[in-house]
DSSP file (Angstrom, degrees, kcal/mol; ACC not computed):
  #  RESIDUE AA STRUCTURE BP1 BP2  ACC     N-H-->O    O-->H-N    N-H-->O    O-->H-N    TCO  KAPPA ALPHA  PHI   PSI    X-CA   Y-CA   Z-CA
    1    1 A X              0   0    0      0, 0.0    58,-3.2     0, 0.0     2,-0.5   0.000 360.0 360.0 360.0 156.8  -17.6   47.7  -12.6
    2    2 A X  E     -A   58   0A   0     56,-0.3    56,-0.2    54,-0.0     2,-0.2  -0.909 360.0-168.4-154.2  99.9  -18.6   44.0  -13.4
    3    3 A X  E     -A   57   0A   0     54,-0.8    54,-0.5    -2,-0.5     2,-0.3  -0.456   4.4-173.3 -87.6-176.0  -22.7   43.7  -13.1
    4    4 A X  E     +A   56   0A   0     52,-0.2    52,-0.2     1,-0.2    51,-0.2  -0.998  49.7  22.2-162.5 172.8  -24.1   40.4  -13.1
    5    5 A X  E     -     0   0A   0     50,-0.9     2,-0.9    -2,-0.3    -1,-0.2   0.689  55.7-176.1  16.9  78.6  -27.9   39.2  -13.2
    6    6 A X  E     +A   54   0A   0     48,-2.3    48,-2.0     1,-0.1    -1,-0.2  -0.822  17.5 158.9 -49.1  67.7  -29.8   41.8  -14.7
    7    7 A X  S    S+     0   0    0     -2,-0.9     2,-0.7    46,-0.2     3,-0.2   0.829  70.1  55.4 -53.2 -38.9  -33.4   40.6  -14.5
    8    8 A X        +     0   0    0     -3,-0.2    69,-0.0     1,-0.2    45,-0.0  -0.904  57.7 154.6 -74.8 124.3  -34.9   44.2  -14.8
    9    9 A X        +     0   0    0     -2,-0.7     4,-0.5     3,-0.1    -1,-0.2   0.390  68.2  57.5-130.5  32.6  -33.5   45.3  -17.6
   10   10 A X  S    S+     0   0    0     -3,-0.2     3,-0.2     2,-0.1     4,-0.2   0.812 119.4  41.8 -72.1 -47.1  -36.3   47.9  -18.5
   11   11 A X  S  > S+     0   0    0      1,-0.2     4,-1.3     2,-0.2    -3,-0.1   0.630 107.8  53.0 -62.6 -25.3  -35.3   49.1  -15.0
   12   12 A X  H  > S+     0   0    0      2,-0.2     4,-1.7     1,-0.1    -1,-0.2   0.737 109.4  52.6 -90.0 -37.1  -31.7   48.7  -15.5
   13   13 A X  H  4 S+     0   0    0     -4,-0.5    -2,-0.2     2,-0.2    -1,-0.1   0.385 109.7  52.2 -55.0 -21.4  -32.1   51.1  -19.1
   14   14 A X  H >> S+     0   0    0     -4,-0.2     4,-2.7     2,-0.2     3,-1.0   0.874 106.5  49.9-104.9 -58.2  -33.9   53.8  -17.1
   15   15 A X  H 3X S+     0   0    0     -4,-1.3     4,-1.3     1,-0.2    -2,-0.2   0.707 116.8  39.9 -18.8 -53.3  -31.2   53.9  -14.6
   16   16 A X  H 3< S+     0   0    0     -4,-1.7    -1,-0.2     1,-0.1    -2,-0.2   0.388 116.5  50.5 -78.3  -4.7  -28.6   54.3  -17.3
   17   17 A X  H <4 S+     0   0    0     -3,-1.0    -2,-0.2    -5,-0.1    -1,-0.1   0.860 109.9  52.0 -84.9 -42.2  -31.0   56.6  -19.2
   18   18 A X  H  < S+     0   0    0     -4,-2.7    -2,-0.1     2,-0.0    -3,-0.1   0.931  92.9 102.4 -62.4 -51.3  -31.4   58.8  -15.5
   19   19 A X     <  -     0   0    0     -4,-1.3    47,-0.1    -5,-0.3     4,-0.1  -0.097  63.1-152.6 -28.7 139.4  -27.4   59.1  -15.3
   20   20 A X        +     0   0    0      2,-0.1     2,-0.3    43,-0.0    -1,-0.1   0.386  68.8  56.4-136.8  34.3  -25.9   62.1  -16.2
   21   21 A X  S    S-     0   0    0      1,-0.2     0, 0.0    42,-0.1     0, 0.0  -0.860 102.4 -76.9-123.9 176.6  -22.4   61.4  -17.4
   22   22 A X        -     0   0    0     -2,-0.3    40,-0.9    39,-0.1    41,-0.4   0.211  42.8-163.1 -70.7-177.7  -21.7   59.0  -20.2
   23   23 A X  E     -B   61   0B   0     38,-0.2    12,-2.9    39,-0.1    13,-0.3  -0.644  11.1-167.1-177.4 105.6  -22.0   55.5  -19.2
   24   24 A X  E     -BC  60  34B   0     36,-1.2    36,-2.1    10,-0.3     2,-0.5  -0.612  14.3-139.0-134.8 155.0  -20.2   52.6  -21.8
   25   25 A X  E     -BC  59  33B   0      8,-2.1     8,-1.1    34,-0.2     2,-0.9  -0.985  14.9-135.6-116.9 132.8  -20.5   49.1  -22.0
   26   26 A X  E     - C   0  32B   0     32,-5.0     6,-0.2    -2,-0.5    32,-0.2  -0.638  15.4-154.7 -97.0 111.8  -17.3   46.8  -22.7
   27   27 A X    >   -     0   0    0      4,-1.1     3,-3.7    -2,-0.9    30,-0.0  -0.081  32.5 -97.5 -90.5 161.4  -17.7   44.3  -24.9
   28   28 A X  T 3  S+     0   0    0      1,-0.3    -1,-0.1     2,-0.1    -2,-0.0   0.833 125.9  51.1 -42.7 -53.8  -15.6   40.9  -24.9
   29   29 A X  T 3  S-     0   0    0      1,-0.1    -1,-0.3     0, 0.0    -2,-0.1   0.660 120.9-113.6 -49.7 -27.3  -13.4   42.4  -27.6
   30   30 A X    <   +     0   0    0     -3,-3.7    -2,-0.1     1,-0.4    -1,-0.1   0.358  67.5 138.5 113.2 -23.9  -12.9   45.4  -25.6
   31   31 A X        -     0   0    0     -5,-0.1    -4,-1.1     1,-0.1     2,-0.5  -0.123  54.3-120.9 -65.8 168.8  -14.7   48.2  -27.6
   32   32 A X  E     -C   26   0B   0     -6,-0.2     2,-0.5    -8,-0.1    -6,-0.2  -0.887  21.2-158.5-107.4 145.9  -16.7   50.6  -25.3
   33   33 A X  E     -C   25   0B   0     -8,-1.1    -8,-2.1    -2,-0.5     2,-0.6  -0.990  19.8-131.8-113.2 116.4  -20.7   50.9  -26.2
   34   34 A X  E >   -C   24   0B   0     -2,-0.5     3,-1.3   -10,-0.2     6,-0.3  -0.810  15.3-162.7 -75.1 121.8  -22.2   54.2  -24.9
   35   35 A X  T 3  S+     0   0    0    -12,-2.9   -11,-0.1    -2,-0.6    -1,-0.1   0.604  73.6  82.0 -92.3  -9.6  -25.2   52.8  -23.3
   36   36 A X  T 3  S+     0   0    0    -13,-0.3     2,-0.6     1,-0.1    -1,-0.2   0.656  85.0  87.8 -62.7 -19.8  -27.0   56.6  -23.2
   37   37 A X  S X> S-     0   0    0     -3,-1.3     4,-4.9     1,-0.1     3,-1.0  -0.647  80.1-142.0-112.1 160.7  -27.8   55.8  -26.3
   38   38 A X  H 3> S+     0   0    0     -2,-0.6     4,-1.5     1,-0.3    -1,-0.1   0.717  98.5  40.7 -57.7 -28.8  -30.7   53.9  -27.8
   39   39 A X  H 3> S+     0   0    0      2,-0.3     4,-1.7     1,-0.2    -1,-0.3   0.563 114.0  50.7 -94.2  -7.0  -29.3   51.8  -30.5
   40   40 A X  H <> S+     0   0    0     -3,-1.0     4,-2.5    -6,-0.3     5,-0.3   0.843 114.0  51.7 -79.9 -44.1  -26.1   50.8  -28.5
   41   41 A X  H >X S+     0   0    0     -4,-4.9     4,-1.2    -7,-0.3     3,-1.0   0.895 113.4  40.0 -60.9 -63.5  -28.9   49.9  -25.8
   42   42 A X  H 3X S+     0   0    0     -4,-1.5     4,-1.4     1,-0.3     5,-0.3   0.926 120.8  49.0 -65.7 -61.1  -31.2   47.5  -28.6
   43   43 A X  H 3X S+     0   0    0     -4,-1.7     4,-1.9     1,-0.3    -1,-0.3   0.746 109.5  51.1 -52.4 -36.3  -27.7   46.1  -29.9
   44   44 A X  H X< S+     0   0    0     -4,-2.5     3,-1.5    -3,-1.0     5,-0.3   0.964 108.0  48.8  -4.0 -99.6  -26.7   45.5  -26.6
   45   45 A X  H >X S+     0   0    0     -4,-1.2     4,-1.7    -5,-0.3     3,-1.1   0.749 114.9  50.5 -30.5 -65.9  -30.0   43.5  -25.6
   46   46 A X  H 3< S+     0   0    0     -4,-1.4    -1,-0.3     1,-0.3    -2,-0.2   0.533 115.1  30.4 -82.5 -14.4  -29.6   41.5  -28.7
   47   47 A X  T << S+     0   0    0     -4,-1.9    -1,-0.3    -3,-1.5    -2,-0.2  -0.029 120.3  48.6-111.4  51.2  -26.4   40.2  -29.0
   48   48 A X  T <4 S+     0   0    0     -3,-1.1     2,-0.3     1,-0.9    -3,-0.2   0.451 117.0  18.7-139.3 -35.4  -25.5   39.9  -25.2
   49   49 A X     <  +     0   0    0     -4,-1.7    -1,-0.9    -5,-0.3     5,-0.1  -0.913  48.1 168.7-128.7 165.2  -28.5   38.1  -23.8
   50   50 A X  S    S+     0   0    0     -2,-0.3    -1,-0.1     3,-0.2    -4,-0.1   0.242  74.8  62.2-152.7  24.0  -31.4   36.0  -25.2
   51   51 A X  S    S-     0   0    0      2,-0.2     0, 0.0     0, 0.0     0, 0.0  -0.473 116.4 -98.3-141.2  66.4  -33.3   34.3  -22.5
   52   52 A X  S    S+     0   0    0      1,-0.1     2,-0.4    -7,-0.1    -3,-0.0   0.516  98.3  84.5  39.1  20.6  -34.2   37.7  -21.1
   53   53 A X  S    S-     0   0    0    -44,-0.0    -3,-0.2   -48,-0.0   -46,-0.2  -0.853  70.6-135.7-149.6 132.9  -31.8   38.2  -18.4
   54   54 A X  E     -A    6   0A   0    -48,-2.0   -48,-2.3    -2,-0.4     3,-0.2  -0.634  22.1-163.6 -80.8 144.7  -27.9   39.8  -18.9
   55   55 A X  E     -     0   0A   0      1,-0.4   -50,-0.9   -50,-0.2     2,-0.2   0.644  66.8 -10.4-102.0   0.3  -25.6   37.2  -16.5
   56   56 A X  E     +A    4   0A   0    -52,-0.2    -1,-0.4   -50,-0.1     2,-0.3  -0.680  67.4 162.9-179.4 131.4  -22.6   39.4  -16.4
   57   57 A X  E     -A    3   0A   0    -54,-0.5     2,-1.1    -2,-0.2   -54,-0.8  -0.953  29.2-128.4-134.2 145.0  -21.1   42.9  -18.0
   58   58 A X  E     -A    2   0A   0     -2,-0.3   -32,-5.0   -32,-0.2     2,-0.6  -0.612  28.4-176.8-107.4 128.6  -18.6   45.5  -17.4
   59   59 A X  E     -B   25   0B   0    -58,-3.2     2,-0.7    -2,-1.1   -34,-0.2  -0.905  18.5-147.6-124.6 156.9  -19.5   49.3  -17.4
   60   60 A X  E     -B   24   0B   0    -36,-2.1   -36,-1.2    -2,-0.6     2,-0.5  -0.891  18.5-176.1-117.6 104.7  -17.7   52.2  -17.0
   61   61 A X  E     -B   23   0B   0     -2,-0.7   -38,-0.2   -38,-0.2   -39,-0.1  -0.890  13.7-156.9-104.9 152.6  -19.4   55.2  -15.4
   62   62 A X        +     0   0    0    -40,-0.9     2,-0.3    -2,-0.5    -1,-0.1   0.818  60.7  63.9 -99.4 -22.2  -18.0   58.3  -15.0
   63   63 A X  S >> S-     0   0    0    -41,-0.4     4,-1.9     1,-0.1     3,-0.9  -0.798  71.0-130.1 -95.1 146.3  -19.5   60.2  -12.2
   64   64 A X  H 3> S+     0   0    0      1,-0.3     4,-1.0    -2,-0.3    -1,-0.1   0.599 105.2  52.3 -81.3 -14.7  -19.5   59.5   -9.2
   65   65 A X  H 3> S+     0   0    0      2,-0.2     4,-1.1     1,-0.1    -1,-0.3   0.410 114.4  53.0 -95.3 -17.9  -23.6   59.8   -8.5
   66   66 A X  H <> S+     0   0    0     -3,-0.9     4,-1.9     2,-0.1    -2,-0.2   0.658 101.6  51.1 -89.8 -16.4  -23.9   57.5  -11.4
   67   67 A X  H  X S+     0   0    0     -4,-1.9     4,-3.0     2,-0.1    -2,-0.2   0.908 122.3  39.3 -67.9 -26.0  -21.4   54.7  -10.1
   68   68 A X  H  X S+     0   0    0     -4,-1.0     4,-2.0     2,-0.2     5,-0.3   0.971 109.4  53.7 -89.6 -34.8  -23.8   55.0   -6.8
   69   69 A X  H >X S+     0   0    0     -4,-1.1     4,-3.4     2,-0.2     3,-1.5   0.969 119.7  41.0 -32.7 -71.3  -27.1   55.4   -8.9
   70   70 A X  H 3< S+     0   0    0     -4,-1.9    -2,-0.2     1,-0.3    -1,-0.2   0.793 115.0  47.9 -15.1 -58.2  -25.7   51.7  -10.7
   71   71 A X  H 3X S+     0   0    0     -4,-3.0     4,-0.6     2,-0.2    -1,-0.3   0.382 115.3  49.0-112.4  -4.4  -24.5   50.2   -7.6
   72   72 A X  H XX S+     0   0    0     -4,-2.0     4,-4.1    -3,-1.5     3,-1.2   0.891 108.4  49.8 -55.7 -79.8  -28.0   51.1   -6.0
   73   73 A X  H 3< S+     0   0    0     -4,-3.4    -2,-0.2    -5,-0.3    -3,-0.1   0.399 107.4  53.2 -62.8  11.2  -29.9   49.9   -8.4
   74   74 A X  H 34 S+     0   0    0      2,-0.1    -1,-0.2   -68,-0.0    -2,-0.2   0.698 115.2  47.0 -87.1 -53.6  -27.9   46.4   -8.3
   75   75 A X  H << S+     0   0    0     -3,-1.2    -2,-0.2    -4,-0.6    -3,-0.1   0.945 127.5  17.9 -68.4 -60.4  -28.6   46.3   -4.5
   76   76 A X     <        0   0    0     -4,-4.1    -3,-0.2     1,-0.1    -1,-0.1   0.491 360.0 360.0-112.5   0.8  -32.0   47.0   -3.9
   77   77 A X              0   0    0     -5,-0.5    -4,-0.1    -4,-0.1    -1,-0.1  -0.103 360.0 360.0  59.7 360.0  -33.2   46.3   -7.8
């Protein structure tokens, strides 16, 4: 799924921390980033955004109570 404005994204980090199947981020190249963990999360943060808000990413959850946890927190923020 294809997020986009992430303003929270202490909120958005707790969400993907609360999930409880693996949850990957895909970077432009294509690799996958597991986002459950903490240093994919800081490396994340630092190369993807730098004026404190991410404007668009694709993540791959694998359960289905974490695509709606995501797609929750997206809605209602």
């Amino acid at each position: 799924m294809k997020v986009q404005n992430i303003s929270d994204i202490d909120g958005f980090f707790k969400v993907v921390d609360a999930c409880s199947g693996k949850v990957e981020l895909v970077t432009g190249e294509g690799d996958r980033l597991n986002l459950k963990s903490k240093l994919s999360q800081y490396v994340s943060m630092a190369n993807i955004f730098s004026n404190g808000e991410i404007p668009e990413l694709e993540i791959i959850a694998y359960e289905k109570e974490d695509i709606d946890r995501l797609v929750s927190f997206m809605i209602n923020g």
